[in-house]
Backbone bond lengths (Angstrom), bond angles and torsions (degrees), N, CA, C in turn:
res aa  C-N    CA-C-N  psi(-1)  N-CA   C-N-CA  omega(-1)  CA-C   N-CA-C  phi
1 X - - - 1.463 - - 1.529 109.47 -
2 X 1.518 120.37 122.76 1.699 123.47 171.03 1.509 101.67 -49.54
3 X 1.442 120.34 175.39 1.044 128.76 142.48 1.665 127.22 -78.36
4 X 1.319 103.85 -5.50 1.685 101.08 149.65 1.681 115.58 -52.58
5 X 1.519 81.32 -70.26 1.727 95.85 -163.86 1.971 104.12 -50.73
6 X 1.497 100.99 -54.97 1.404 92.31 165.36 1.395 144.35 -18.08
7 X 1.682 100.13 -58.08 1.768 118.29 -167.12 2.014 90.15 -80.97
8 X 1.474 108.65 -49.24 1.560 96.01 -178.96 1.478 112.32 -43.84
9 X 1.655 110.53 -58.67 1.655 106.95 -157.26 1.654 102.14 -59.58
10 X 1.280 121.58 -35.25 1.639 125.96 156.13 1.091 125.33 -6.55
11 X 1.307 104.10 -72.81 1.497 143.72 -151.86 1.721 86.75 -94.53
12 X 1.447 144.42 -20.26 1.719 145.77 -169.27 1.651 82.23 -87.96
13 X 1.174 103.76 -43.88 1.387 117.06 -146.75 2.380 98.73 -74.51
14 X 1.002 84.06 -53.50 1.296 74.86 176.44 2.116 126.61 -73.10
15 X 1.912 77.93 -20.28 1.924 79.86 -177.21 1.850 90.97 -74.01
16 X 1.185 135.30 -66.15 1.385 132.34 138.65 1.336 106.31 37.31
17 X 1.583 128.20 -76.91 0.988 140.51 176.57 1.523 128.24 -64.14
18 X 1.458 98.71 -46.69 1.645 119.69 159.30 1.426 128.03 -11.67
19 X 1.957 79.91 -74.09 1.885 103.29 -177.27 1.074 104.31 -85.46
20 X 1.394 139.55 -19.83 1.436 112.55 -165.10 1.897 103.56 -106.41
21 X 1.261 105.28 7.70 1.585 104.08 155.80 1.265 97.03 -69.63
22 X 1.678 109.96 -66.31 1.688 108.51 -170.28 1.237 133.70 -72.36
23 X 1.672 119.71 6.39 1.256 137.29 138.77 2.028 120.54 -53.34
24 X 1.161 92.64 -53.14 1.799 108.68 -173.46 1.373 92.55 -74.37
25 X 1.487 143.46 -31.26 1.527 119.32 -149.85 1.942 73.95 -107.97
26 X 1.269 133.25 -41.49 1.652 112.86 175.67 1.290 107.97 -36.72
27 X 1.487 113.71 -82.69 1.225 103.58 167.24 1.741 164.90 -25.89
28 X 2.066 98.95 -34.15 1.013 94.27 159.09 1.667 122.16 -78.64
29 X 1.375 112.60 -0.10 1.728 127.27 168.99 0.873 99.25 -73.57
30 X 1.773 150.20 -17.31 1.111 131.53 176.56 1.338 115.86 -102.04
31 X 1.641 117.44 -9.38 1.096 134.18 -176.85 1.341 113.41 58.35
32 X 0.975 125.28 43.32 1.719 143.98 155.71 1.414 108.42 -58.48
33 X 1.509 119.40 150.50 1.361 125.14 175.18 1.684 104.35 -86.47
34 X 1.481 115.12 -154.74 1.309 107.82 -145.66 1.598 91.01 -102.15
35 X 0.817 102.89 -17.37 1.788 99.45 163.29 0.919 128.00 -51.84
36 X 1.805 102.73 -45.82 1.360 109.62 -166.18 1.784 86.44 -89.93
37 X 0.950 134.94 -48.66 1.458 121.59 173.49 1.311 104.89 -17.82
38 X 1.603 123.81 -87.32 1.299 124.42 -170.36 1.365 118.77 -36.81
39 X 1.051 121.30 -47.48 1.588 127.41 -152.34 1.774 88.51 -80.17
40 X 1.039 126.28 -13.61 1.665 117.25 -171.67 1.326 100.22 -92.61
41 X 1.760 120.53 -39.62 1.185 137.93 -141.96 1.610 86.91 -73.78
42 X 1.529 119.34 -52.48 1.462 151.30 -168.99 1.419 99.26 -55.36
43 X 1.383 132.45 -65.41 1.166 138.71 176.78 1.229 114.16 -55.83
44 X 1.354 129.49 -28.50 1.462 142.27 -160.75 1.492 82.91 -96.05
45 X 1.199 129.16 -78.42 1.431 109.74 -164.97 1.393 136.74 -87.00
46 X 1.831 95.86 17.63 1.557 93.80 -166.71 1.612 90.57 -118.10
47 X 1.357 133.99 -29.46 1.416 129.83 -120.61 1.460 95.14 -99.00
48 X 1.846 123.63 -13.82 1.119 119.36 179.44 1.982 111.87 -74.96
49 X 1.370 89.87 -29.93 1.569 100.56 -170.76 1.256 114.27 -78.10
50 X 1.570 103.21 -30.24 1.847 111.91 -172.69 1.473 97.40 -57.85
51 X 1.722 104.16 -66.09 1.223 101.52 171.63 1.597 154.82 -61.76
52 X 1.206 128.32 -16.59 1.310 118.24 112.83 1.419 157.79 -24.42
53 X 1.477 85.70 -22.65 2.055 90.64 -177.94 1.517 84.94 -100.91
54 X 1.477 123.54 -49.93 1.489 107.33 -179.65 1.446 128.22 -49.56
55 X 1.184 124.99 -32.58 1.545 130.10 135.14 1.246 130.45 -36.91
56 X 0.975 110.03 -64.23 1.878 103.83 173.87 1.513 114.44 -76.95
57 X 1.235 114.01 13.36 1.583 110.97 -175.79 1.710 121.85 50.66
58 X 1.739 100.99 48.58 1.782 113.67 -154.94 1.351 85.96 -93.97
59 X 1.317 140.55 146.44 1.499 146.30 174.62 1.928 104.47 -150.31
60 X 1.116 121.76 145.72 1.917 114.35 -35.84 1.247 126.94 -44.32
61 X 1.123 141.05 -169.05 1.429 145.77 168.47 1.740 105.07 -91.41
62 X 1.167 72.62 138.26 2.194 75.14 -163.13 1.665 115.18 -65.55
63 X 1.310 125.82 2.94 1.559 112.58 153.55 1.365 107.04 -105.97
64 X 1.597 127.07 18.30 1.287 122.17 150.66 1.321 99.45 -85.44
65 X 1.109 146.18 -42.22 1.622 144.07 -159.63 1.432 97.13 -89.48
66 X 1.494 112.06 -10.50 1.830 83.78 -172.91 1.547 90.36 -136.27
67 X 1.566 127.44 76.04 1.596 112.77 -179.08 1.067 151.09 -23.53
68 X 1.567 91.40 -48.62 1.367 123.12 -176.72 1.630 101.93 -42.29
69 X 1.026 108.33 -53.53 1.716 110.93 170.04 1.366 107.95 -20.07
70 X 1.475 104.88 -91.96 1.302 104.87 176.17 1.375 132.03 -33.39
71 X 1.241 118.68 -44.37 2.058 121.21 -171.01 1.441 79.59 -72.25
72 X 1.594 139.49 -36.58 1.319 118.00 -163.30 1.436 105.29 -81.76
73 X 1.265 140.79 -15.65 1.814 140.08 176.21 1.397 77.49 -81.54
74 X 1.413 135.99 -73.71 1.702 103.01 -147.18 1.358 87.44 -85.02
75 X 1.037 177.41 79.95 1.817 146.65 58.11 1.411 105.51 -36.33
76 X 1.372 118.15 -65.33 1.535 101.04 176.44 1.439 121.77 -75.79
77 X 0.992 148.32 20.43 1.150 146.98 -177.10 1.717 96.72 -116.68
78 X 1.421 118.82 -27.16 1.658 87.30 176.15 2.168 101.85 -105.30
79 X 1.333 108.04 14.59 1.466 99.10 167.84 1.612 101.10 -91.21
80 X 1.124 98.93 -32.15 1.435 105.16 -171.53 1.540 120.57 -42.66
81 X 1.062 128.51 -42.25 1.592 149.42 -173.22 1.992 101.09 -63.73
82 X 1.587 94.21 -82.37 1.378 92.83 -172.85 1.754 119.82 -55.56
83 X 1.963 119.01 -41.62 1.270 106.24 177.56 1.441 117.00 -46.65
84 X 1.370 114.79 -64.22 1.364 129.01 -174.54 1.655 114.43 -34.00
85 X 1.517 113.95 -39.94 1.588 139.97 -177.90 1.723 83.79 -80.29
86 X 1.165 129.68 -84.98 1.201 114.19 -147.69 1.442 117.90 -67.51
87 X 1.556 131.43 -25.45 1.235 139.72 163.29 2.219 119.51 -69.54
88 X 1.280 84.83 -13.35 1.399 69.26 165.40 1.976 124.22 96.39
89 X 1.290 78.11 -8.50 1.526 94.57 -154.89 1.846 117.70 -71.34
90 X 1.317 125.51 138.92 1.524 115.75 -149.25 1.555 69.71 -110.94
91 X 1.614 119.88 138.08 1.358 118.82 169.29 1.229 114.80 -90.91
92 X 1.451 149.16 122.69 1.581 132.27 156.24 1.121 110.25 -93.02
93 X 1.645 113.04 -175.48 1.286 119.05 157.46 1.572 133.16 -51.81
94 X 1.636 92.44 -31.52 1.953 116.86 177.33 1.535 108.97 -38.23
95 X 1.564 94.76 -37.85 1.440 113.14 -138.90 1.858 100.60 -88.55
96 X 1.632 103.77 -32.86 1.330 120.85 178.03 1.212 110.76 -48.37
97 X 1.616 114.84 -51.12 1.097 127.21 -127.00 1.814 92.80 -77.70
98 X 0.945 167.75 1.63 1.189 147.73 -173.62 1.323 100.63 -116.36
99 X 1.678 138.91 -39.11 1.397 99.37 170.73 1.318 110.86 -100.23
100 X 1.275 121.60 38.14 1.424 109.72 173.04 1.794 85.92 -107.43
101 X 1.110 145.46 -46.34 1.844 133.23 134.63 1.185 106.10 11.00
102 X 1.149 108.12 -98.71 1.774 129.75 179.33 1.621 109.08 -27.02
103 X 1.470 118.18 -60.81 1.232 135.52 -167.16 1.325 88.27 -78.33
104 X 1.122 168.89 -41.30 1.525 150.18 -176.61 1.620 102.88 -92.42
105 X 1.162 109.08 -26.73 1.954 99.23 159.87 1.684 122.60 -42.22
106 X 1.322 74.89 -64.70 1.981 94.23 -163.06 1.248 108.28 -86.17
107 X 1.121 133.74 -28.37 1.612 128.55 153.81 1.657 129.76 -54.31
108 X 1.804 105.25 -49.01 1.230 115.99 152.04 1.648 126.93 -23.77
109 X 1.627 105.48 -63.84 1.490 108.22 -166.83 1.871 104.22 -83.17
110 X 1.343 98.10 -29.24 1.864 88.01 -178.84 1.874 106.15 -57.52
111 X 1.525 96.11 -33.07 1.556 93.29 -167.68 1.487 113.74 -79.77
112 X 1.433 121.22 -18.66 1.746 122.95 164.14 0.943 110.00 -68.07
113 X 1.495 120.40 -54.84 1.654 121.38 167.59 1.771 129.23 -56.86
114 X 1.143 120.03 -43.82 1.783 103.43 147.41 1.227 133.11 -37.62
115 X 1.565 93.15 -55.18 1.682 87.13 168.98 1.403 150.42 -47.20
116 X 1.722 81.91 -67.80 1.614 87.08 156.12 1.071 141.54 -49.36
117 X 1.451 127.74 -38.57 1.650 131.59 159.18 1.114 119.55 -62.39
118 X 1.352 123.84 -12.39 1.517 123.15 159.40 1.358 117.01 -85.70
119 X 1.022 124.11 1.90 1.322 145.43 152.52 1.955 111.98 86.79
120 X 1.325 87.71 34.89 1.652 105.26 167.90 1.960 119.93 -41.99
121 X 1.077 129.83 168.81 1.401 125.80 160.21 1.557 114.28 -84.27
122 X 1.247 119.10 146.27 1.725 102.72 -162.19 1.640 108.93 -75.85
123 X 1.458 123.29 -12.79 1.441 105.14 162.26 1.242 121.72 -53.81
124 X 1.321 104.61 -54.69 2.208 124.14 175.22 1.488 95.66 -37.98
125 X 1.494 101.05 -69.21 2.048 94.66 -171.31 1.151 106.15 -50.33
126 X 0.960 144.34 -57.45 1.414 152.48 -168.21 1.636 98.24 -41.07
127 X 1.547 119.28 -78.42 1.677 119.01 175.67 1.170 119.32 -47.10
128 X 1.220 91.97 -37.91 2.061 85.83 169.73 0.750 115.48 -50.33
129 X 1.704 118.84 -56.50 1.687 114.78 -174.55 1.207 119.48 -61.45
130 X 1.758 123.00 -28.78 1.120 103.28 167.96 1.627 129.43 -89.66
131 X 1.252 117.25 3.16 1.927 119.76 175.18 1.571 90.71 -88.20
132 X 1.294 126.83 -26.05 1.743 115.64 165.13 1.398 109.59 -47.38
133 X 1.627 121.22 -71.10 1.012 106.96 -163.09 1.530 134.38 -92.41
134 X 1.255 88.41 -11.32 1.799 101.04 165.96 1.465 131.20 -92.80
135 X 1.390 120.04 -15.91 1.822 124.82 -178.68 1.360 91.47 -77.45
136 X 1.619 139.13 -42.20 1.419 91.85 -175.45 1.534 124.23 -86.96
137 X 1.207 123.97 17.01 1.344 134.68 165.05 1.661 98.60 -71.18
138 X 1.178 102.27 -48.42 1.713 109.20 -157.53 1.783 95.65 -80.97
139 X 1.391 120.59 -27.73 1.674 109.07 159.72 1.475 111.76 -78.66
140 X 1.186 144.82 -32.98 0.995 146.32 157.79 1.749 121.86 -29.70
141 X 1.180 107.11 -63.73 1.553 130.28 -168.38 2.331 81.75 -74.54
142 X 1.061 128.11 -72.51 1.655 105.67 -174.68 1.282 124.89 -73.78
143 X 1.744 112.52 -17.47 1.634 105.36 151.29 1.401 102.43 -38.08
144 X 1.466 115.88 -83.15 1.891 127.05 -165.72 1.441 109.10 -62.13
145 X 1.596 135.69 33.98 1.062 133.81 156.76 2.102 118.15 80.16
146 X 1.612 81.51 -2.62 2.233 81.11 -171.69 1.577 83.64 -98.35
147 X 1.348 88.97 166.82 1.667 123.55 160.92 1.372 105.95 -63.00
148 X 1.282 147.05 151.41 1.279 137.43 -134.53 1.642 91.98 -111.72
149 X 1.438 117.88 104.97 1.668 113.02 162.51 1.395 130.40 -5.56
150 X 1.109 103.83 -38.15 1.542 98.77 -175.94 1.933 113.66 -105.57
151 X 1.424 95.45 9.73 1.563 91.67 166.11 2.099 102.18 -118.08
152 X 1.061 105.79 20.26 1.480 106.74 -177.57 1.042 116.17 -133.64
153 X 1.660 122.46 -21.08 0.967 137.64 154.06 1.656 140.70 -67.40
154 X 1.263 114.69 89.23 1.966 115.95 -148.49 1.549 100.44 -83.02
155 X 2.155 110.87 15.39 1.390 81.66 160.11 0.936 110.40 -93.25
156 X 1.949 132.44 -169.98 0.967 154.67 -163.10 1.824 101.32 -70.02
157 X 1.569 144.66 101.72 1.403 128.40 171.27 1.317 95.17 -126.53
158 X 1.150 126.64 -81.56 1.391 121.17 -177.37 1.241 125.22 -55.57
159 X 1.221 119.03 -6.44 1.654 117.86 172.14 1.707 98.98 -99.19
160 X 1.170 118.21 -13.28 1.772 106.34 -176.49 1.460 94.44 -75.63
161 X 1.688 124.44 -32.56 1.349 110.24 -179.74 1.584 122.36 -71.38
162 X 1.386 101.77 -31.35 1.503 113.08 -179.83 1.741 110.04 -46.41
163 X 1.050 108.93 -57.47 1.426 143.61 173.58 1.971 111.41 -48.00
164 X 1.104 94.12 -34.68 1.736 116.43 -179.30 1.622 85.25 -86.90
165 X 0.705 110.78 -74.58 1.915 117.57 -176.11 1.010 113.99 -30.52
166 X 1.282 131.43 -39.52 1.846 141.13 -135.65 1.913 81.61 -121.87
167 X 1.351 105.18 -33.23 2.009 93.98 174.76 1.196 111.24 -81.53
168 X 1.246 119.15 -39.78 1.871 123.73 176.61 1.790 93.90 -37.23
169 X 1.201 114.94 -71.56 1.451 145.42 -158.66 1.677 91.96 -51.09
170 X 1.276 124.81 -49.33 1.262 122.91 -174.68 1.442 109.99 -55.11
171 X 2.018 88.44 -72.03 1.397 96.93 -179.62 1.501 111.76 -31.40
172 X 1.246 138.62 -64.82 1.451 153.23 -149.50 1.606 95.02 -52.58
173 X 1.443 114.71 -64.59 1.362 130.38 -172.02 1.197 101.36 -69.63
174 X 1.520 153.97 42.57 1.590 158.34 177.82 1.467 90.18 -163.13
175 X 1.078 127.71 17.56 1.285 118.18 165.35 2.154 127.07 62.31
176 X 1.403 91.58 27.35 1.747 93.40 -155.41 2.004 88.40 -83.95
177 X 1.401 100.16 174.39 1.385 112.55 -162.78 1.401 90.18 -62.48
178 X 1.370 134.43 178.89 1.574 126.72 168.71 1.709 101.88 -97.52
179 X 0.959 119.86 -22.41 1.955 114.83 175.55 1.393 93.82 -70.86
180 X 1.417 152.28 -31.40 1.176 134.93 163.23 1.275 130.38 -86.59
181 X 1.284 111.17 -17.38 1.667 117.21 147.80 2.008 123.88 -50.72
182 X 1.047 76.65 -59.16 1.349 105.08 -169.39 1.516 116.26 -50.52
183 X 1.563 114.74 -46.05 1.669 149.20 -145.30 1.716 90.91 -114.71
184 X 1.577 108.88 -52.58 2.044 98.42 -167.92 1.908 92.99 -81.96
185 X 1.357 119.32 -16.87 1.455 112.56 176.56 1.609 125.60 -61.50
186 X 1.612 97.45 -31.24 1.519 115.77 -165.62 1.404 99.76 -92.83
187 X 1.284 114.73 -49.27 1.169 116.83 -177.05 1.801 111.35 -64.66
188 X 1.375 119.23 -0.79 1.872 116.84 176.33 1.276 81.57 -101.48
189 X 1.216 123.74 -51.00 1.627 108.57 -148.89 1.955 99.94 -62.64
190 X 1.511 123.83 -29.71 1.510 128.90 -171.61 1.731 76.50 -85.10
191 X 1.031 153.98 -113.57 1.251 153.69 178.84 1.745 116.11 34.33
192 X 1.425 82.41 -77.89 1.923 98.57 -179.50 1.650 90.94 -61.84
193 X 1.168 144.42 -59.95 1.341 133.51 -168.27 1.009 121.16 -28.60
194 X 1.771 112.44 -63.01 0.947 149.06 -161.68 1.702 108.46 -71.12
195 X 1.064 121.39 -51.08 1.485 141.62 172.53 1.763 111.92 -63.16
196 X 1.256 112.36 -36.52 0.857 121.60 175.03 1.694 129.79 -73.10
197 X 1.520 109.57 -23.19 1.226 113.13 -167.95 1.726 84.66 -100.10
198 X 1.132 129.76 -34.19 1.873 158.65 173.29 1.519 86.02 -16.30
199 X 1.981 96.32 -75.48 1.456 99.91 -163.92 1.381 102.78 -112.56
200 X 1.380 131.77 48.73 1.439 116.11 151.21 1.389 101.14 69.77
201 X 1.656 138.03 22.21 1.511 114.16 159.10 1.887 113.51 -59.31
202 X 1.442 86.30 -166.42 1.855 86.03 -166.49 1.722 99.34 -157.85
203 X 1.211 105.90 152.67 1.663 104.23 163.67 1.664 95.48 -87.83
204 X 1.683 118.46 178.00 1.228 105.51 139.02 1.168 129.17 -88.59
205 X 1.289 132.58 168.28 1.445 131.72 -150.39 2.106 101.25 -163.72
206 X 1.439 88.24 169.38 1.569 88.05 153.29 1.522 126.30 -46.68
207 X 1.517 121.03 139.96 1.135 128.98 169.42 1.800 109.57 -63.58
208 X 1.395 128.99 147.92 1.051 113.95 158.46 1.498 121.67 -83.71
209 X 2.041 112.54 150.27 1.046 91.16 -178.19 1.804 125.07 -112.87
């Protein structure tokens, strides 16, 4: 394994962690048992990547190639149930919001960066990176019965990744190390999220009526 491939699966490995907190705490909002924990947790952190590789025609699918993924969604997916129960804790959206940030950061840039080394066109890399980090939010949200957060939501999510995508791509083309490509990309795309919900930016959208 390069130390490319290294710092990415890293970087899978920690967004990995990201979504499937914010897989388990959706879920414990729905108050699902631990089944249903898993199966959200799974969708939440897998469904952006699956889909991407099914696009690029990527085989295996990278939490088949990298297990550990998996033992790490169900480790947290069966603590997940009782802490949450025994601490008391009321989940909101408030509460989502930072590693599901995180989790559309670091998913974002692994998925521009696959691309591109597969030698995609940089618009393509670019969408990749963003159906990486946003479809498993968006399987997540119709697993649990809502309209998918990021099409109801008029702040800025899928365009903070777009935006994360289009800097990876820069960085790359200026020649910068790829751990600082990779790391200052993820860290704007969780940034703008974050800033964005801060001060109330907005897409435009339907008028209300």
């Amino acid at each position: 394994m390069s130390r490319l491939q290294l710092l990415i699966s890293t970087i899978e490995f920690a967004a990995t962690i990201a979504f499937a907190v914010s897989g388990c705490m959706e879920a414990a909002r729905k108050r699902m048992d631990v089944v249903g924990v898993f199966a959200v947790a799974f969708i939440t952190a897998f469904g952006g990547g699956t889909v991407r590789d099914i696009l690029l025609d990527r085989r295996p699918f990278f939490w088949v190639e990298h297990q550990a993924y998996l033992w790490l969604v169900f480790g947290l997916s069966l603590v997940a149930v009782p802490l949450l129960q025994a601490r008391h804790h009321r989940i909101t959206e408030r509460a989502m919001l930072i590693p599901d940030a995180l989790g559309l950061g670091l998913f974002s840039v692994t998925g521009v960066s696959l691309a591109h080394d597969m030698g995609m066109p940089m618009f393509v890399a670019a969408l990749m990176g963003v159906i990486t980090g946003v479809f498993g939010g968006v399987l997540r949200d119709v697993i649990c019965n809502e309209i998918p957060y990021v099409f109801r939501d008029h702040r800025p999510y899928a365009l903070c990744a777009f935006v994360g995508a289009w800097a990876y791509l820069l960085f790359d083309a200026l020649a910068a190390p790829p751990v600082v490509a990779l790391f200052v990309s993820a860290a704007l795309v969780a940034g703008l999220r974050l800033v964005a919900v801060w001060r109330g930016w907005s897409v435009p959208s339907w008028p209300a009526n």
